[in-house]
C-alpha positions as CSV (number, residue, x, y, z in Angstrom):
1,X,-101.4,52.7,41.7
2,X,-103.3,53.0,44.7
3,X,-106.1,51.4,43.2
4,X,-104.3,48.4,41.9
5,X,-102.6,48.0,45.5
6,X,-106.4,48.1,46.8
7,X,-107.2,44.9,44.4
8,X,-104.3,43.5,45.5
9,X,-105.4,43.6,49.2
10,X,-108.6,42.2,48.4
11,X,-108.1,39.7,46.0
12,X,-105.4,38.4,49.0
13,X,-108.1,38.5,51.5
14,X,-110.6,36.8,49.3
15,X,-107.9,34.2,48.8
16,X,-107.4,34.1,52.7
17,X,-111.1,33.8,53.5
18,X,-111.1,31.0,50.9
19,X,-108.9,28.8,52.0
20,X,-110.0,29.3,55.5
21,X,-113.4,27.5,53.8
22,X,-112.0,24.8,52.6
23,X,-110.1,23.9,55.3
24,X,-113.6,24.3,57.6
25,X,-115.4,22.2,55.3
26,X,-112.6,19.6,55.3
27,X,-111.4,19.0,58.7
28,X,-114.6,20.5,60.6
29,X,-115.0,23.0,62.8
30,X,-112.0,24.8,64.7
31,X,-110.3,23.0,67.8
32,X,-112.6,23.2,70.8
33,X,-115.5,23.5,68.9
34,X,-118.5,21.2,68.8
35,X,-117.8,18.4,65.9
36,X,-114.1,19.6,65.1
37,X,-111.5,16.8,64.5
38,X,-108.7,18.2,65.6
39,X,-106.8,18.5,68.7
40,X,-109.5,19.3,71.5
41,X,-112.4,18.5,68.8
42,X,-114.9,15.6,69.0
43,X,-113.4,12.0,69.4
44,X,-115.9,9.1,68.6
45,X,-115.9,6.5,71.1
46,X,-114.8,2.8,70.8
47,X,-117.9,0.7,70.7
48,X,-120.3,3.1,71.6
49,X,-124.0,4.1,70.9
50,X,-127.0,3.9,73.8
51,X,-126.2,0.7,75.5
52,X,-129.4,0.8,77.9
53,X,-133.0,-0.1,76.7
54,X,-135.3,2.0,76.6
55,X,-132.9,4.8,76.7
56,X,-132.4,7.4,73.2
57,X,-130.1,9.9,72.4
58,X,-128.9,12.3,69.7
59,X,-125.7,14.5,69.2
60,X,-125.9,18.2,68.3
61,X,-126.3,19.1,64.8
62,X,-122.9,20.9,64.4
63,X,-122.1,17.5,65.2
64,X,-123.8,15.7,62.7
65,X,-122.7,18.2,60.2
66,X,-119.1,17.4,60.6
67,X,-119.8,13.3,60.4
68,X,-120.4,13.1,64.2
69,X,-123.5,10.7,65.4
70,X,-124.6,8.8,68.7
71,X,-123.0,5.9,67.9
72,X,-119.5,8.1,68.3
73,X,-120.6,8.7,72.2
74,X,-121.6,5.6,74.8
75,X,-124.1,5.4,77.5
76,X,-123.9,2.2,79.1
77,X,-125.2,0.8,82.9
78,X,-122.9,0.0,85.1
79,X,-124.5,-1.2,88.8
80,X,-126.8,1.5,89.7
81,X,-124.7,4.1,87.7
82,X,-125.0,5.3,83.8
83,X,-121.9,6.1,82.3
84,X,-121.9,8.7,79.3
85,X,-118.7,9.1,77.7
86,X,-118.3,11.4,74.6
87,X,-117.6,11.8,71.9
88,X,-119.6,14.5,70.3
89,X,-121.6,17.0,72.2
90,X,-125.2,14.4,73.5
91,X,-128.1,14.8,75.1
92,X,-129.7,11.7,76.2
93,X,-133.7,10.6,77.6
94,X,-136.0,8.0,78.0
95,X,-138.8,6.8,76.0
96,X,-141.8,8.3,77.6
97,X,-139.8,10.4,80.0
98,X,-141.9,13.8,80.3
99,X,-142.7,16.4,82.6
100,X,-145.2,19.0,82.9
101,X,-146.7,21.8,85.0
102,X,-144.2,22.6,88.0
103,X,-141.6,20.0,88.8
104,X,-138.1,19.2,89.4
105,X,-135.6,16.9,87.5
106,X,-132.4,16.5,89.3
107,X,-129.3,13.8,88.8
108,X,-126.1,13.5,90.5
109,X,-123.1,13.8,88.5
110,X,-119.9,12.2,88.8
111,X,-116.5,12.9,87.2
112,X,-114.0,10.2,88.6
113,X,-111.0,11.8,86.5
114,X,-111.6,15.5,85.9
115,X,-110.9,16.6,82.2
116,X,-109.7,12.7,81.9
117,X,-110.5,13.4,78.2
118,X,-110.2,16.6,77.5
119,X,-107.5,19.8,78.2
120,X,-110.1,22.4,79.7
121,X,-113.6,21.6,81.6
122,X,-116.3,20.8,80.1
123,X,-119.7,20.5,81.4
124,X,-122.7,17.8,81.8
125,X,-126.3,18.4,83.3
126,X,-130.0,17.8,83.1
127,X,-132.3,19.2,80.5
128,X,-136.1,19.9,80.2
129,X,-138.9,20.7,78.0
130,X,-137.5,18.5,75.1
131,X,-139.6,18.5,72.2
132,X,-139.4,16.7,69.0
133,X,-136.7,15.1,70.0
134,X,-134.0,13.2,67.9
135,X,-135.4,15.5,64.7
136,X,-133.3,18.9,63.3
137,X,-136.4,20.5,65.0
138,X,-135.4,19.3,68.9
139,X,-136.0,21.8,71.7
140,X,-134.7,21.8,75.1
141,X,-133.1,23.9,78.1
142,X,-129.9,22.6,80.1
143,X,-128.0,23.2,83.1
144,X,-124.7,22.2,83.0
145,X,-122.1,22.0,85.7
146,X,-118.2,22.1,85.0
147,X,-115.8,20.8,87.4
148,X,-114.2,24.1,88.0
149,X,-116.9,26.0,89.9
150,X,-118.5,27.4,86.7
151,X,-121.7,26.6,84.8
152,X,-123.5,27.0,81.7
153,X,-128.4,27.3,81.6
154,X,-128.2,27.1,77.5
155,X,-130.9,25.3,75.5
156,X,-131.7,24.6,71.2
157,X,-134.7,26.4,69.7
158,X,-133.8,24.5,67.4
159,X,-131.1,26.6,67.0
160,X,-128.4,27.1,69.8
161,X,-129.1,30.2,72.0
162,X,-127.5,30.8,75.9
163,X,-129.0,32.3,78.7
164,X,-126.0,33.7,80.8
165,X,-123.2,34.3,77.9
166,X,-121.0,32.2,76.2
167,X,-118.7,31.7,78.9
168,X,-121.1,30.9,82.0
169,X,-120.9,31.8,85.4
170,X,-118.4,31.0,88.4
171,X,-120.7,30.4,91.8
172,X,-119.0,29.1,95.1
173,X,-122.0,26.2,95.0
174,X,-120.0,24.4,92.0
175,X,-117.6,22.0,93.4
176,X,-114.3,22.6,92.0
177,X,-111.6,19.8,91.3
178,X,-108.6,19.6,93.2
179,X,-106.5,19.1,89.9
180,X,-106.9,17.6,86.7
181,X,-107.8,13.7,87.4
182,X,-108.9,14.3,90.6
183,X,-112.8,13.4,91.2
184,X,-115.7,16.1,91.5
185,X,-118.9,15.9,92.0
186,X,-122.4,17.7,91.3
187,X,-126.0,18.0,92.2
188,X,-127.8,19.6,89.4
189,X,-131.7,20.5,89.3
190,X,-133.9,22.2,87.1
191,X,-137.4,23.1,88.5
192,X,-140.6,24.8,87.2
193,X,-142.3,27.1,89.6
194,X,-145.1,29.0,88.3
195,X,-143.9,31.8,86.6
196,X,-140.1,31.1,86.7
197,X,-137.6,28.4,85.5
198,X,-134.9,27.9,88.4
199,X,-131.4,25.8,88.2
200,X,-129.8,24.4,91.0
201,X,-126.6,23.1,91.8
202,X,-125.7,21.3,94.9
203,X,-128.8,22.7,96.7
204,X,-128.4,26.2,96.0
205,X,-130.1,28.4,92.8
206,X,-127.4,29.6,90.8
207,X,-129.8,30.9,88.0
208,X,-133.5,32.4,87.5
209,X,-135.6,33.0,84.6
210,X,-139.2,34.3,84.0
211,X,-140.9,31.4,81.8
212,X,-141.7,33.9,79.7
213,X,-138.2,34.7,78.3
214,X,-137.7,31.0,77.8
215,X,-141.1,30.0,76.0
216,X,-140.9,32.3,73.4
217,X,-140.0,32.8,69.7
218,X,-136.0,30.7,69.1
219,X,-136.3,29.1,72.8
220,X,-138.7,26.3,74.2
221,X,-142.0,26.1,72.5
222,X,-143.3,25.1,76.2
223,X,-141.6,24.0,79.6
224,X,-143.6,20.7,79.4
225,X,-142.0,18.0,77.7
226,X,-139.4,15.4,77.5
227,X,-136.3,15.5,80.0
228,X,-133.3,13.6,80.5
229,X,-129.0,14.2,80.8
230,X,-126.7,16.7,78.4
231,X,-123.1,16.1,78.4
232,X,-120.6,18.6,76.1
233,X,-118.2,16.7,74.0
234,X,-115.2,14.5,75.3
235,X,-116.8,13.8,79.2
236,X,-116.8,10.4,81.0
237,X,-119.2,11.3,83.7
238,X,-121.4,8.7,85.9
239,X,-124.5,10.0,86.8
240,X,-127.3,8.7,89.9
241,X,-130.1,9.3,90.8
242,X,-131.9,11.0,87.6
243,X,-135.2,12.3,88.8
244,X,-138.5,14.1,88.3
245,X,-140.8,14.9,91.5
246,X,-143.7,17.2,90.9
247,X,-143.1,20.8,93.1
């Protein structure tokens, strides 16, 4: 008896686990997630795609994998501004854009309506040492800002990996919101010196790594390379002064 009430359990949970798959495969990944359709999931954008020449872009490949692609986000110019609104999860460069040795790359980023698309914060920033870019083999490290004090150094090697958890950190130098479609701003820098990789937001390092735990086996295959803006899904950001100076 006990044995057939065993089977019983199992076979339920096999069921369970099942349909749980299905519904995954069909509908994309869970609410919040990168690429899910649901609720707080990835909404394409009306007319979008990279507005700007000279300017490329991809989406995440969890995105891709659930029917998401750059044409679902928009970067357009407006005055001396580029506004990114997503859509899936993007990251975003110019042609010819690349960096090497030690430098900075720094942009100011600007959320007229915080979480104007979105039910919880979500973050944009500036990435470096991009390689193979737009190809399931792309490499890069971010440093993303969120409008509530908290942010995010994460990167693809190809594969996602995160550098200070999968929540982030809180540090007083991150502007916070007043409310939800109240306006914040951030500064945020990446730099190369020597021997360590540092972020920076609104002036002050928030994060630093040894190069050595970045350029290694899963993570950047060098800190030389292409660099340019990340935004997470569902953001309408304006961004200024996008930057690379050599330190």
């Amino acid at each position: 008896m006990k044995k057939k009430i065993t089977l019983i359990v199992l076979g339920s949970l096999f069921a369970i686990v099942a349909l749980l798959a299905v519904l995954l495969y069909v509908k994309g990944p869970f609410v919040g997630f990168p690429g899910s359709r649901t609720a707080d999931g990835s909404r394409a954008v009306s007319d979008g795609g990279v507005k700007i020449a000279g300017w490329d872009g991809d989406v995440d490949a969890a995105e891709e994998r659930a029917g998401m692609s750059i044409r679902d986000a928009k970067l357009s110019q407006e005055g001396d501004s580029l506004h990114a609104i997503t859509g899936p999860a993007a990251t975003y460069w110019t042609n010819g854009a690349n960096a090497s040795g030690d430098y900075t790359v720094k942009a100011t980023f600007h959320e007229p309506k915080y979480m104007n698309l979105n039910t919880h914060p979500h973050p944009y920033g500036v990435f470096i040492g991009g390689s193979d870019m737009g190809t399931p083999g792309q490499t890069d490290l971010y440093c993303a800002a969120y409008g509530n004090g908290k942010f995010i150094v994460r990167g693809f090697g190809p594969a996602p990996f995160k550098m200070n958890g999968f929540l982030g950190d809180a540090n007083d130098a991150v502007h916070k919101a007043a409310g939800q479609g109240q306006p914040v701003s951030q500064d945020v820098a990446l730099s190369v010196k020597g021997s360590k990789v540092e972020c920076s937001i609104n002036g002050t390092v928030v994060a630093s790594y040894d190069k050595a735990l970045l350029v290694t086996g899963g993570k950047l295959k060098s800190t030389d390379g292409t660099y340019g803006l990340r935004f997470a899904h569902n953001t309408d950001v304006m961004v200024t002064g996008l930057t690379m100076t050599k330190n």
